[in-house]
N, C-alpha and C positions, 0 to 999 in steps of 0.2 A: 504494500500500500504506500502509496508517493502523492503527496500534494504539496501547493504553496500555498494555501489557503489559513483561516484559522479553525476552521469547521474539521471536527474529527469524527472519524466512526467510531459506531456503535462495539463498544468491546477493545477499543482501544487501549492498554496499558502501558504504552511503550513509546518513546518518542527518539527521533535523530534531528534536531535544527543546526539548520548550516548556517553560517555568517550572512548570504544573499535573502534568506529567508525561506530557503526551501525546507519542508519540512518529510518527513518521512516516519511512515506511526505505522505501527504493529504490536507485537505483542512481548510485553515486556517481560526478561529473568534474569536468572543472577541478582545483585544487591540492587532495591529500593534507592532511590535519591536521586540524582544527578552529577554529571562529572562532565568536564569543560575542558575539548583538545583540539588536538590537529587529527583530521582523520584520512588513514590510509586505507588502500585495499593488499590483503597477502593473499599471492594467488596456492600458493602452500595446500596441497592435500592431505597433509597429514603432520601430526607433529605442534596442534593448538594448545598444549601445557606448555611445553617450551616457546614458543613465540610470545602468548601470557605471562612469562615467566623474563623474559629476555627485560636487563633493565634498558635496553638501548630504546623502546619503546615507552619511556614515560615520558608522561603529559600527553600521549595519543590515543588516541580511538581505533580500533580496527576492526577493519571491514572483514572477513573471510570469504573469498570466492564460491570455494568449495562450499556446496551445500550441506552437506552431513558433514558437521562439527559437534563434538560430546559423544559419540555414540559409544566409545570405550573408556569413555570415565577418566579419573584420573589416579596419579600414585606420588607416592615420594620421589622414586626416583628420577624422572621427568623435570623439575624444579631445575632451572638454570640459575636464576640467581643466587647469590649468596645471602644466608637467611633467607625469613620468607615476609618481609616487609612489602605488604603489596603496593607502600607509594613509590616504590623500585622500582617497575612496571606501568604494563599498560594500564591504564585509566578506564575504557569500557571495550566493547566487544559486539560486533551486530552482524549477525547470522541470518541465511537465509532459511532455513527451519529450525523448527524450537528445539532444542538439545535434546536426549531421548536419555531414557533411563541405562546405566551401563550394559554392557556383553562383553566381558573381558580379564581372562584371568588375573592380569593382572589390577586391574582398578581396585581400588581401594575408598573411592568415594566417587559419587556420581560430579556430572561436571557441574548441572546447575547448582546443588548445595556447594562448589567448591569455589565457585561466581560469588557467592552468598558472602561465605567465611570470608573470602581476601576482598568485598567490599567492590566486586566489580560491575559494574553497571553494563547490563547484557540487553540486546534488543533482538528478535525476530520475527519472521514472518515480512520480513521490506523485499523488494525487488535490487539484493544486491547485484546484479546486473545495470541497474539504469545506475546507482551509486558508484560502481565503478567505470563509466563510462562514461561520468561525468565529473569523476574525478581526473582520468585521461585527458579529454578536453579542455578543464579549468582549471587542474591544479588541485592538490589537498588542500579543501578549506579547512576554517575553524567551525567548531559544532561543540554541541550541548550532545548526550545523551542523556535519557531520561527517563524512570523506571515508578507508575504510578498504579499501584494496585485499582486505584479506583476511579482511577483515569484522565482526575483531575489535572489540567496541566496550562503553567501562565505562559501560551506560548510567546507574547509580545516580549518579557523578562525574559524566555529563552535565547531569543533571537537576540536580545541587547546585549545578553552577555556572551553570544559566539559572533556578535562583531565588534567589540570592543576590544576582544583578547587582542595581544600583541603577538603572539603565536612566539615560536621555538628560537628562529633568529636574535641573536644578541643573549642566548638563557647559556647560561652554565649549569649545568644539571649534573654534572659527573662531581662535585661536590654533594650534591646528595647522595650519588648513588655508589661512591666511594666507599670502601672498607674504613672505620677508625683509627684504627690501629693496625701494623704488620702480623701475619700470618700464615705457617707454612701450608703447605695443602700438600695430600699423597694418594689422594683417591686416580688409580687407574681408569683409562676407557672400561667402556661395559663390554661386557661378551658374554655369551653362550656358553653354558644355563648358569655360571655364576653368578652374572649379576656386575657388579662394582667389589674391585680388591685394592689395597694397598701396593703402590708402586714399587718394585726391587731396584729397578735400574739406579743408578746414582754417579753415572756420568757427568754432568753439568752440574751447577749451580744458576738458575735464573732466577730473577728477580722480575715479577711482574707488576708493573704502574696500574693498579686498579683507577679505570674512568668509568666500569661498570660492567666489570667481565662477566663472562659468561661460566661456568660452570667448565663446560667442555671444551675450551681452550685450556684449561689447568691440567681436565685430563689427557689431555691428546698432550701437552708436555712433560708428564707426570711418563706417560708411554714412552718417550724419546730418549729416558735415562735421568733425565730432569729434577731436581732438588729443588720446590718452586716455594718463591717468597715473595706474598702477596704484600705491596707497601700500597697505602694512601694515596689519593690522585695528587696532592703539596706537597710529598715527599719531596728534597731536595737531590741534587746528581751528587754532589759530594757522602752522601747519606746510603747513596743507594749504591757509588762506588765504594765504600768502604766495607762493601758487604762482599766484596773481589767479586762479582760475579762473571760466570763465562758468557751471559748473555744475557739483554734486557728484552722481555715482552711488553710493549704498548697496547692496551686492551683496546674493545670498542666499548659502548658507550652511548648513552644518548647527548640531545642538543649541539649547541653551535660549537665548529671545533675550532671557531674564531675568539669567542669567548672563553671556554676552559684552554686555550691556547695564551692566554694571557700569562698565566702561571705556566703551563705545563710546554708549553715553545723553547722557554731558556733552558730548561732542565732537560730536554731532549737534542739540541743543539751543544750542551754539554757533554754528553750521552756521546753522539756523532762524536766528538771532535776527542774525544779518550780515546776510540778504538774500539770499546767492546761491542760485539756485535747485538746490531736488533732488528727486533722484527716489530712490525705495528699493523694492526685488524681493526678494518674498520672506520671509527672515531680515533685509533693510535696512527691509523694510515695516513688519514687526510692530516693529523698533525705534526707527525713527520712531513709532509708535504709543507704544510707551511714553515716549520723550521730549516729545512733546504730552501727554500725562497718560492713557492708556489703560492697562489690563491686559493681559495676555495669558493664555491657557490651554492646556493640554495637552489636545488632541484622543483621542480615541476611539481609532479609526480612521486617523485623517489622508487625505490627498486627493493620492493619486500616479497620475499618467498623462496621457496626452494627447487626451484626450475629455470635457473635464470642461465645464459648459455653466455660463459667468457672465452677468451682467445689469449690462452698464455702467448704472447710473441715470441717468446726466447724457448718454445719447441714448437711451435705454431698447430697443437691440440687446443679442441675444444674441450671446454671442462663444464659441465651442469652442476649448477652451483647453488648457496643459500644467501641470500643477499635480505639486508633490514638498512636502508641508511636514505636519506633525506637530504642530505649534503653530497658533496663530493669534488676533488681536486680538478680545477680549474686545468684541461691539460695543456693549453696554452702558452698555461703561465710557467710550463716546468722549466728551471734555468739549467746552464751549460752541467753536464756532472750527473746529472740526473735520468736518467732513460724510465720510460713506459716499457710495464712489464707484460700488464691483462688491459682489457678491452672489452665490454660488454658489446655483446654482436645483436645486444635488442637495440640501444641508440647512441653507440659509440662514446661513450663517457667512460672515464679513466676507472681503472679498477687495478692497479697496482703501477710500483714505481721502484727502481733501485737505482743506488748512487755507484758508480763508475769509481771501481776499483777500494771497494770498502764493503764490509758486509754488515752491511745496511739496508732494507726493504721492507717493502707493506702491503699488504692488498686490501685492496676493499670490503670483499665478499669475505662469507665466513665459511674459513677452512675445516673449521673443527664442525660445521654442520649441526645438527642436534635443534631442528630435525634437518633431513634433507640429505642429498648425496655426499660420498667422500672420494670426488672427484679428485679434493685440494687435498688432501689429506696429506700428501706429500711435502708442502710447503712448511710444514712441522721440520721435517727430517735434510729438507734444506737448510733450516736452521741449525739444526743438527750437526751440520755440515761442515759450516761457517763458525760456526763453536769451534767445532773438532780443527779445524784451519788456526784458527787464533791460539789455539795452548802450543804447534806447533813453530819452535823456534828460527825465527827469521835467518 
């Protein structure tokens, strides 16, 4: 159901207001209330606890393509963030059919009560098809969703507050969604039928700059031999060198990476200019781009899901990938020293970069996946690599 009007039907609990005044009403689940973001579309079939869960999406709304979203419930294991702070995450969630009761050995709680608990404002029953096609065409706007059991709803006050916002541009949000304090992690990838173990390998030492990582970037370095220490997005470079590490992780992250680049530019530019090697995903990618001297811009659309087809250049395979990001490095702006590494073959926007003759690089999309292909998976063990190169004596 999609109108602009302020007339609702009959049975209405649920609403979507967009900044223009379009309004979109169905049937509301998940938490009661309202919540005020930027709203995208993931075209992702599978893998909505994790995308839920990812803090690179707070302060946003998301759309899901796929029409059967909930139908296997959810579990512990699935949680990407660290803790379970739901204002680390996404903000609401709008489905094209109403979530259905679990079927899955593993679930451990259905999805709408799990909507509930972490306070997330859930909408269905909209024609996400016109929503994402109109997202296509205009851009992610701001919006309201909004969850009224008894259907009452001011949509004039809706509408005022999804076009006042000032949206994601100029927010530093990886201060929220940063760690406090430093802490090791050892959790291994998952596998068959274990589950999640404790890592053996203890090759490396890396130190990774929480802006709002993910879960399964820890493990996927945890995998590679990795001894991994999670420090605060303000950690300083002398702070995190003195931790000798053989290599720094730049996480991803939500909001502008113009903004948490304020801080987090000189302490990576310090990073660079030591030697030790690093990698950066994501919100760590585009800000190593702008510490090398690149721009960044604020995307259209932006590129969420886990089918997104890149072009590594330096083997020129195609990789089907997991992509969440809003932003992204200006490739114009890349200066001398710098090379283009991926290439999104949907509309040719930068998806990684590496410096000329230092083991240094980033990409955009998410290699460690979770959900989505492990295409990139290798871009770990390049790390890997480049560690393994630096203990070895010049």
């Amino acid at each position: 159901m999609t109108q602009s009007t302020t007339e609702l039907l009959e049975g209405c609990t649920g609403v979507l207001v967009l900044s223009d005044g379009t309004v979109y009403q169905g049937l509301g689940c998940g938490a009661t209330g309202e919540a005020l973001g930027e709203v995208c579309f993931n075209t992702a079939m599978t893998g909505y606890q994790e995308i839920l869960t990812d803090p690179s999406y707070m302060e946003q709304i998301i759309a899901f393509t796929f029409p059967h979203v909930g139908n296997v419930g959810v579990n512990a294991d699935d949680v990407e963030q660290l803790g379970n702070d739901p204002k680390r995450a996404a903000k609401g969630a709008v489905f094209r059919d109403a979530p259905t009761p679990p079927a899955n050995w593993r679930s451990t709680l259905s999805f709408n009560d799990w909507l509930v608990q972490r306070g997330v404002v859930g909408l269905s029953g909209i024609d996400t098809r016109s929503l994402t096609k109109k997202i296509r065409e205009n851009g992610m706007p701001h919006g309201v969703i909004a969850h009224s059991p008894n259907g009452v709803f001011d949509l004039e006050a809706l509408k005022a507050k999804a076009r006042e916002w000032k949206g994601l541009g100029g927010l530093d949000l990886a201060i929220d969604a940063t760690v406090k304090q430093s802490a090791a992690y050892t959790t291994d990838l998952w596998q068959w039928p274990t589950g999640f173990s404790n890592g053996t390998k203890k090759e490396f030492k890396v130190v990774v700059i929480d802006y709002g990582v993910k879960q399964n970037i820890l493990r996927a370095l945890v995998d590679i031999g990795a001894e991994v220490q999670i420090v605060p997005a303000k950690t300083s470079a002398e702070e995190i060198l003195a931790r000798k590490p053989d290599g720094v992780l730049l996480s991803n992250g939500p909001g502008d990476p113009a903004a948490t680049g304020e801080y987090a530019v000189p302490v990576i530019q310090k990073l660079v200019a030591s030697g030790v090697p690093v990698f950066g995903i994501c919100l760590g990618h585009q800000m190593l781009g702008i510490a090398l001297g690149a721009k960044t811009v604020k995307m259209s659309q932006g590129h969420h899901g886990a089918n997104h087809p890149v072009k590594d250049e330096t083997t020129s395979k195609v990789e089907i990938v997991s992509m969440n990001h809003g932003f992204a490095i200006d490739r114009d702006s890349l200066p001398a020293g710098v090379v283009e590494t991926h290439v999104s073959l949907f509309d040719g926007s930068n998806c990684g970069i590496a410096m000329t003759g230092k083991p240094v690089f980033s990409v955009q999309h998410h290699p460690e996946a979770s959900p989505g292909p492990v295409d990139s998976l290798y871009l770990f063990e390049r790390f890997a690599q480049n560690m393994r190169a630096a203990k070895v004596p010049a």
